[in-house]
C-alpha positions, 0 to 999 in steps of 0.5 A, a space after each residue: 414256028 419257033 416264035 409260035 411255041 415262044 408265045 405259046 409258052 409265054 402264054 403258058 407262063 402267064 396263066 400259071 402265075 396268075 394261078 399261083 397269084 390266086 391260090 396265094 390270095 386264097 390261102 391268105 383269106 383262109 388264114 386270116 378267116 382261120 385267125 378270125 375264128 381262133 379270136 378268144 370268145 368274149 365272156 359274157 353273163 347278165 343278172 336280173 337285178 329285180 330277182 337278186 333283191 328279192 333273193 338277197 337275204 340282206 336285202 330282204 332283212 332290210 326290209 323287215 326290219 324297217 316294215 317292223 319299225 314302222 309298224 312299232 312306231 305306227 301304232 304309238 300313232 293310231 293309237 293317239 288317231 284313235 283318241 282323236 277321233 273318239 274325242 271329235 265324235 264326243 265333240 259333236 254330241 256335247 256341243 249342244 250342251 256345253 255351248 258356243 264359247 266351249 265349242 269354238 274353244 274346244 273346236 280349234 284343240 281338236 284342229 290343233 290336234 289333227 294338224 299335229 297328228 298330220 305332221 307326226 305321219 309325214 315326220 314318221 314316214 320321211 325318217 323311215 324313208 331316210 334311214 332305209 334309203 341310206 341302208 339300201 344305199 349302202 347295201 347297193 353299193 356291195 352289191 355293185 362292188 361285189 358283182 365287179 369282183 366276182 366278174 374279174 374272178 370268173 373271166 367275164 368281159 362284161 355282165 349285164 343287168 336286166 330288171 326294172 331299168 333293162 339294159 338288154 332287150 334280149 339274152 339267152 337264158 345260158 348267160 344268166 347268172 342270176 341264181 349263181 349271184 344270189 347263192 354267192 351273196 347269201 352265203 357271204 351275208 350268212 357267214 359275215 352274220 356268224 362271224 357277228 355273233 360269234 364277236 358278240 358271245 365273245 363280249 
């Protein structure tokens, strides 16, 4: 009998600390789920970069500015086109006229001429491209830098950009920070610009 209650006992022994085995394995993985949930939220945002250049007052100055002198230097050149053309024409006319010897003769200036006006649009359009390419080489650059500085000052972890190059196929419209980047921009443009002119009048 008392071997019985001995086993019985033992039995009970054993199933109890299986119990406690697994009520301690329980609280372990409630605990570690716990520390799992208490992991600090990883700061993240994304900025259409499309946006921001069309929204950035620099950028847009930029482009202004050299559309204005393009525009300026375009029209010393139609208006030499225009001569060129208006002579060709007259050419034609007076060819009869004047000739064959004053036709070949005035025939090669006139290619001449077109030729040279032909390099004077490709000179034109590669010296704009050049300038503009630099300054908005430049101007990406701050932008980059500026962005960095601004994701270090505000906690974020990493910022995305989304536009013509997309690197992100999908994003809540809550990490946007698009219009919070563009006001930031303008803003510091706007007050480097007073800064500029309140140096010059003091010239």
């Amino acid at each position: 009998m008392k071997s019985k209650i001995h086993e019985y006992q033992k039995r009970n022994i054993n199933n109890m600390s299986k119990k406690v085995l697994l009520i301690i394995a329980i609280s372990i993985s409630v605990v570690a789920c716990n520390k799992t949930a208490e992991v600090k939220e990883v700061k993240t945002a994304y900025i259409d970069t499309s946006e921001l250049m069309k929204e950035y007052t620099e950028a847009k100055d930029l482009e202004a500015k050299y559309k204005a002198q393009s525009e300026e230097k375009g029209r010393q050149l139609e208006a030499e086109i225009k001569r060129f053309k208006e002579d060709a024409a007259n050419f034609q006319a007076q060819a009869q006229a004047n000739g064959q010897e004053w036709a070949q003769k005035r025939g090669a200036e006139l290619q001449k001429r077109e030729q040279q006006l032909g390099y004077a649009q490709q000179a034109l359009t590669q010296q704009l491209q050049q300038a503009s390419g630099a300054e908005m080489d430049s101007l990406v650059k701050g932008v980059k830098k500026f962005i960095k500085d601004y994701g270090k000052e505000k906690g974020y972890a990493y910022i995305y950009g989304t536009g013509d190059a997309a690197s992100i196929l999908y994003a809540e419209d809550k990490y946007d920070i698009t219009k919070e980047i563009i006001k930031a921009l303008n803003d510091k443009y706007a007050s480097s610009a007073k800064k500029e002119e309140k140096a010059e009048e003091k010239k």
